[in-house]
C-alpha positions as CSV (number, residue, x, y, z in Angstrom):
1,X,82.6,-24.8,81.1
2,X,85.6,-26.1,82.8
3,X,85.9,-26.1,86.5
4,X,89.6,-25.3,87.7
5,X,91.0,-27.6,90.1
6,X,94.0,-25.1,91.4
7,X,91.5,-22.0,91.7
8,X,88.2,-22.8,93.4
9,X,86.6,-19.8,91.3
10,X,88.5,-20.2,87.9
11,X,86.6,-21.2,85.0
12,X,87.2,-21.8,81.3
13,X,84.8,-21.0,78.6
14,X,84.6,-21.0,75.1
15,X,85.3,-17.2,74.3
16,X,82.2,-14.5,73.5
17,X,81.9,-11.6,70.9
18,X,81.7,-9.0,74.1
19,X,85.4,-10.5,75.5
20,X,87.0,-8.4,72.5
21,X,87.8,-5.5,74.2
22,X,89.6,-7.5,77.1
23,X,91.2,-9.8,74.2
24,X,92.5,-7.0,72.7
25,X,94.2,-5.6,76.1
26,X,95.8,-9.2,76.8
27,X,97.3,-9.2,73.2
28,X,98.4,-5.7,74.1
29,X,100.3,-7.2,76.9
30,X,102.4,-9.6,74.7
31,X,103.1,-6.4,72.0
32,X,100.9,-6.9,69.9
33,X,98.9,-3.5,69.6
34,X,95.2,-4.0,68.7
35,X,91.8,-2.3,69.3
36,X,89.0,-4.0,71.1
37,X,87.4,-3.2,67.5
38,X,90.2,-4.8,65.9
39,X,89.6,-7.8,68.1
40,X,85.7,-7.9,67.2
41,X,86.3,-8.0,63.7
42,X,88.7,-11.1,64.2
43,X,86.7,-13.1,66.7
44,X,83.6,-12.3,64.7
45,X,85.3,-14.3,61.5
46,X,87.0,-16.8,63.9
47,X,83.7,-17.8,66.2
48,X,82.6,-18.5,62.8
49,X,84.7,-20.7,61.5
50,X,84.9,-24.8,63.4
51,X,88.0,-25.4,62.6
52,X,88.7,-22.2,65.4
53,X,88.3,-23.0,68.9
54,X,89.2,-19.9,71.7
55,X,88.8,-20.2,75.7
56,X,89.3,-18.0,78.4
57,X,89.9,-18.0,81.8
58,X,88.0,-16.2,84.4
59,X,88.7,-15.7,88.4
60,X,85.8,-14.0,89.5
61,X,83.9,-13.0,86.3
62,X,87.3,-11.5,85.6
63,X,89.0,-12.2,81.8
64,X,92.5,-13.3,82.9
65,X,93.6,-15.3,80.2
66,X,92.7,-16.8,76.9
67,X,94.3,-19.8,74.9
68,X,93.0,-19.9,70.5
69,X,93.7,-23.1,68.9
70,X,92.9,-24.5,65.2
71,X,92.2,-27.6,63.6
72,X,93.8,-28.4,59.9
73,X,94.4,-30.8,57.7
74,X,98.2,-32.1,56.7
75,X,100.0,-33.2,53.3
76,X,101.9,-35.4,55.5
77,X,99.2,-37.0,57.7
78,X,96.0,-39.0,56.9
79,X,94.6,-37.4,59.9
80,X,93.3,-33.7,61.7
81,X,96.5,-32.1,63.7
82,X,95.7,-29.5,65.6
83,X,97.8,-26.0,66.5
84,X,97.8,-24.1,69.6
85,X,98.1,-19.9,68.4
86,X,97.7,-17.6,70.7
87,X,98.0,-18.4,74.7
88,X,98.3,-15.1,76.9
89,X,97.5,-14.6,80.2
90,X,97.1,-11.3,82.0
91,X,100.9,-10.5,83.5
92,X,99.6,-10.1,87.2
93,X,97.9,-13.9,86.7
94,X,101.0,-15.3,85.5
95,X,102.2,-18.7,87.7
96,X,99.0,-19.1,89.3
97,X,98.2,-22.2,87.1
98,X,95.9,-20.1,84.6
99,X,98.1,-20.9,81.3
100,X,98.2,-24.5,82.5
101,X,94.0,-25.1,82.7
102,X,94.0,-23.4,79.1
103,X,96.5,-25.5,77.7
104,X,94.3,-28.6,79.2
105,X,91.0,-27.1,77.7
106,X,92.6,-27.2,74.1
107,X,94.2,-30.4,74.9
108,X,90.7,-31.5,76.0
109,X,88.7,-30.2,73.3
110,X,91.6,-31.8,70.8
111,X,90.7,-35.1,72.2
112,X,87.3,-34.5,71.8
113,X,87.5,-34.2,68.4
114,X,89.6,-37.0,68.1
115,X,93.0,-34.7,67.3
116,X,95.4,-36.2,68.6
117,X,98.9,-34.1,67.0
118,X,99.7,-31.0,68.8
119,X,101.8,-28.2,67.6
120,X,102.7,-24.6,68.7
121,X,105.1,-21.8,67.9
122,X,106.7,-19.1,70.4
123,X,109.0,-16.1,69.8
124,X,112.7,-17.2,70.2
125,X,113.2,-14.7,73.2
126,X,110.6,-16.3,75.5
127,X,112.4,-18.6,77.0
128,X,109.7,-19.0,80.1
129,X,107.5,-19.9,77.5
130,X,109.6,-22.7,76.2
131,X,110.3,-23.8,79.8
132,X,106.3,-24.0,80.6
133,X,105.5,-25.8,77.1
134,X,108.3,-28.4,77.6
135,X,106.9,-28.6,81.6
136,X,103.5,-30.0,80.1
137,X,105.4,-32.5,77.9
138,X,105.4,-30.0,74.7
139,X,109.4,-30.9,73.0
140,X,111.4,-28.5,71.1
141,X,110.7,-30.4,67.3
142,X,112.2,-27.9,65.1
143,X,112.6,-24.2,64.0
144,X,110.1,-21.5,62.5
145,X,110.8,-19.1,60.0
146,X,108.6,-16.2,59.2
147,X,108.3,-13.6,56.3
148,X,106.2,-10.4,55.4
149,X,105.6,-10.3,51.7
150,X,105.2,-6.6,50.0
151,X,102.4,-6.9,47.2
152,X,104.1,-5.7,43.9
153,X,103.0,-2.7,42.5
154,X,101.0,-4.8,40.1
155,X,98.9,-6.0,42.7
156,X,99.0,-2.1,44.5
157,X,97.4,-0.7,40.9
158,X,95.0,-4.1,40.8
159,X,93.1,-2.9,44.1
160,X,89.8,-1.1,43.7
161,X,89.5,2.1,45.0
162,X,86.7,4.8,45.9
163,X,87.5,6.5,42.5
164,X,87.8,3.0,40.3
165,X,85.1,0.5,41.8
């Protein structure tokens, strides 16, 4: 556990199977709609896997924030880089220094595990985002592009179903 220096009762842990349901409220909170089932499911798979590390921040035995990160390997570097992919912290904690201890948890934990390339992505429209990133010596290195592929209906009539298994 991390002991915050700006909040004499904040704290950063790894993340727990029973902090799904709050997870799931905090991703709420930045649109993305999911159940605190939907949450279990993921974390279960991601607390899992090492190359998947998640912290949260609690005031008070209270979830107000949570930062997920990921190790990987590159085609263009001999060496581990490591991705920041999901910070959120709960609106009425915003600007009290919560986003900044997560970010130095990751950042800590990178080092740790001798990762020393740091990359994250945020929506376009958040510029306060961009503004706190670039604050804690993140730059601005290039431009993400994003697609949802449809499955052909080849792969549609390839999927089992109750009748065909």
């Amino acid at each position: 556990m991390i002991k915050a220096g700006s909040h004499n009762d904040l704290t950063v842990r790894p993340a727990r199977l029973n902090d799904a349901a709050t997870l799931a409220t905090l991703a709420c909170e930045l649109g993305y709609k999911t159940t605190g089932i939907e949450m279990a499911t993921r974390l279960e798979t991601i607390l899992k896997d090492v190359r998947y590390k998640t912290f949260v921040a609690e005031i008070g035995e209270k979830l107000c924030g949570m930062i997920g990160t990921v190790s990987h390997s590159s085609y263009l570097h001999n060496d581990l880089s490591g991705r920041i992919i999901a910070l959120i912290v709960s609106s009425r904690m915003r600007r009290r220094g919560v986003g900044r201890e997560l970010v130095a948890a990751a950042e800590k934990d990178f080092r740790r595990r001798k990762i020393m390339r740091v990359t994250l992505t945020t929506r376009v429209e958040r510029e306060e985002a961009h503004r706190f990133y670039e604050k804690l010596g993140y730059a601005r290195t290039g431009f993400r592009f994003g697609k949802n592929l449809r499955r052909t209906a080849n792969e549609i009539q390839d999927q089992p179903t109750a009748c065909n298994e």
